[in-house]
Each structure stands twice: as C-alpha cells, then as structure tokens.
C-alpha positions in Angstrom: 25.9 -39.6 -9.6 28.0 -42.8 -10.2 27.2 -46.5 -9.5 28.3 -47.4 -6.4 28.9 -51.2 -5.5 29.3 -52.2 -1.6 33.1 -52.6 -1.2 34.9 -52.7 1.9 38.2 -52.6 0.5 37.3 -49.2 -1.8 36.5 -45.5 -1.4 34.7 -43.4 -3.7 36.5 -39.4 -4.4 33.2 -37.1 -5.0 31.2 -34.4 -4.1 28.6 -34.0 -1.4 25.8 -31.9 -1.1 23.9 -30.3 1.6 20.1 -29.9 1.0 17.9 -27.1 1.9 15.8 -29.0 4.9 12.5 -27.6 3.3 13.6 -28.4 -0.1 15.4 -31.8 1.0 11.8 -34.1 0.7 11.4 -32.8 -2.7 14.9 -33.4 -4.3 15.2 -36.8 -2.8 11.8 -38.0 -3.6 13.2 -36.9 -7.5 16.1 -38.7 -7.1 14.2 -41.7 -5.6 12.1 -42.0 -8.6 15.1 -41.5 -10.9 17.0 -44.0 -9.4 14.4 -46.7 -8.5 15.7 -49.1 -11.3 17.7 -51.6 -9.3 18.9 -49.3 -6.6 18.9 -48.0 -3.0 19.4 -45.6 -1.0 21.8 -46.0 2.6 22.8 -44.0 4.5 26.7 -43.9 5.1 29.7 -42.3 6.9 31.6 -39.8 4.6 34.7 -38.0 5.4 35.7 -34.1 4.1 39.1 -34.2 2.6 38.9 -30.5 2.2 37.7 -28.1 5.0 36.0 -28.3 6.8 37.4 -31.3 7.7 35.5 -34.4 9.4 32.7 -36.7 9.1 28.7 -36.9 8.9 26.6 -39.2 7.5 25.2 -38.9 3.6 22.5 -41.1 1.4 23.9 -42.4 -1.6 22.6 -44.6 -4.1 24.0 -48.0 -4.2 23.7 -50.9 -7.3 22.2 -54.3 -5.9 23.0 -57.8 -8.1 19.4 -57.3 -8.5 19.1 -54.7 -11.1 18.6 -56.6 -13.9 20.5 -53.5 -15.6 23.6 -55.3 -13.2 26.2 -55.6 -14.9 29.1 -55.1 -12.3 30.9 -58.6 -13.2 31.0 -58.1 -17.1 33.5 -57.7 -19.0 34.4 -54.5 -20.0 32.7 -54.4 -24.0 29.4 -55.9 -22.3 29.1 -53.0 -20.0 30.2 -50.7 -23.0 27.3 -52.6 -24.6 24.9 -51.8 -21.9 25.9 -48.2 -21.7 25.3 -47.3 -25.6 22.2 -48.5 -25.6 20.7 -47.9 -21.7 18.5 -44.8 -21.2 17.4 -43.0 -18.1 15.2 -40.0 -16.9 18.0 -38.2 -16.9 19.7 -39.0 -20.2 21.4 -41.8 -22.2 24.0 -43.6 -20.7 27.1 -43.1 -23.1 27.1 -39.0 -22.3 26.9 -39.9 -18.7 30.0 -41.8 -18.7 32.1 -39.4 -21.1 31.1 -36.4 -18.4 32.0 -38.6 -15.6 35.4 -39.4 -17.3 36.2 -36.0 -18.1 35.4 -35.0 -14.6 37.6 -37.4 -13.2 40.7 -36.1 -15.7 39.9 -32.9 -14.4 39.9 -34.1 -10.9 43.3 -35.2 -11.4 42.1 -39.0 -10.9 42.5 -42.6 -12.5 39.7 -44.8 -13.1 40.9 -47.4 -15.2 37.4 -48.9 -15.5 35.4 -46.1 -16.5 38.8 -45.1 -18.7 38.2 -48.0 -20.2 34.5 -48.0 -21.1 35.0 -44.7 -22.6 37.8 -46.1 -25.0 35.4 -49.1 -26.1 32.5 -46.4 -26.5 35.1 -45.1 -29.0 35.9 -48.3 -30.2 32.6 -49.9 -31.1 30.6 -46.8 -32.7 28.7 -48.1 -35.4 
C-alpha cells in the first residue's frame, strides 16, 4: 500500500486485488485496523491497463490533512525525518519506502518523490 492524497490532476500505477467474498470482511477489517491512523477508506473508479481491460470500482486508503502523521506539504528531509523514525503494525517506515522504490524501478516507473526520500534515507543515516 502507498499513501494516497486526493488529486484530480494525478493517477496512481498499482496493483489491485480481488478478495475472496467470504474471506473479504476479514482482510479488510485487518487492513482497517492497520490503517486507522489518519486514514480512510473510499471507494473509487479504477481502470485495467492490462487485460482484461476496463473498469470497476476498488477501496483504497486515502491520507486526510488530519493525520497528525500528515506530512504531504513537507519538504522532502522532514518526510525523510518522519519515515526513519515512524512505525506501524506492519513494520517501520524506512523499509517500506525502499521496497516501494525498488518496486517502482522494477515497474519501469519514475517517482521523483519517493526517489528522493530514499536518497535522503541514504543521506541522513546516523
């Protein structure tokens, strides 16, 4: 999972799973619970690049200015900051962005931002 902040003008490349209807309540209320710091889940329209093609609708878990863990508008070391020393259910935050930056490299994608949090990781290790 990635951060997503509501953006008309952006997309978001990624993968989407279909759950199991009678495991679906289980996985999501896990996900709920791991994701209940500072964000929510909507419903949106997503579109298959690969086949088969079209749309449906997917939940996703979005950031709201809220979270005091928010820190969209920062500059780039403050997130970097954040990231070394935030911690979740699921881990701690600096592996979580060096797996999602190595699976965008071998997506074949650019993500300046996230590029560049991984780089100030790098930087800043004490």
């Amino acid at each position: 999972m990635v951060t997503l902040i509501e953006s008309q003008a952006n997309s978001v490349l990624g993968v989407a799973y279909r759950l199991a209807r009678e495991r679906s309540y289980a996985v999501l209320a896990e996900l709920d619970e791991r994701e209940r710091a500072g964000y929510e889940r909507i419903e949106v329209e997503i579109e298959f690049t690969e086949p088969p093609f079209g749309r449906t609708s997917a939940w996703v878990y979005q950031a709201r200015p809220e979270n005091p863990g928010f820190v969209a508008n920062a500059a780039d070391y403050n997130i970097a900051q954040v990231v070394r020393s935030a911690r979740g259910p699921s881990g701690d935050n600096e592996s979580y962005v060096r797996r999602l930056a190595q699976a965008l490299r071998e997506l074949g994608e650019d993500d300046p931002h996230v590029f560049a949090i991984e780089r100030l990781l790098d930087e800043t290790r004490e």
